[in-house]
Wavefront OBJ file of the C-alpha trace (Angstrom):
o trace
v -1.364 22.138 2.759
v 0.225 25.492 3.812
v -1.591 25.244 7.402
v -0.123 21.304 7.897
v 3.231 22.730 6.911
v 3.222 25.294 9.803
v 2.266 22.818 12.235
v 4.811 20.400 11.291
v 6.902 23.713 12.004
v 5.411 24.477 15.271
v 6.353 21.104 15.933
v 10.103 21.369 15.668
v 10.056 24.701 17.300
v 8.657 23.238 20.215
v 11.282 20.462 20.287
v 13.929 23.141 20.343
v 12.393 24.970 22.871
v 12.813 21.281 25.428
v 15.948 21.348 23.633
v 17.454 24.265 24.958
v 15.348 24.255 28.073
v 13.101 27.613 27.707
v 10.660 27.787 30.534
v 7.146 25.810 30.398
v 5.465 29.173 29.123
v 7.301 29.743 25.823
v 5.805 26.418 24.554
v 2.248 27.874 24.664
v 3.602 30.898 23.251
v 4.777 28.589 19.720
v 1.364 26.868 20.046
v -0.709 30.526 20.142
v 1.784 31.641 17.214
v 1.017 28.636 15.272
v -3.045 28.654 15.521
v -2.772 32.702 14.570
v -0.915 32.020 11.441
v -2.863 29.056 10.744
v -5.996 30.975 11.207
v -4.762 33.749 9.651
v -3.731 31.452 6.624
v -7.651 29.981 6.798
v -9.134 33.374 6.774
v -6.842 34.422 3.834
v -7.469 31.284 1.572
v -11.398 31.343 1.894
l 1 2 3 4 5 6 7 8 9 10 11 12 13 14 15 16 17 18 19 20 21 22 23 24 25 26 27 28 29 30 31 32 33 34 35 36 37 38 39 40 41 42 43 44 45 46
């Protein structure tokens, strides 16, 4: 439930990102961030 919620988050950051018109790159930088801490989150709850 914890993992969904950060990738509803990564979601909206990557709608603000388009929003305020960050280059192409930073998306895959939210989308790396988000599998970490999902991982991360994974690893932690096993």
């Amino acid at each position: 439930m914890l993992a969904g919620g950060v990738v509803i988050a990564a979601g909206f950051a990557i709608g603000i990102v388009e929003l305020l018109g960050f280059p192409k790159g930073t998306i895959w930088l939210v989308v790396a961030a988000a599998a970490a801490i999902v991982a991360a989150i994974r690893a932690v709850t096993r």
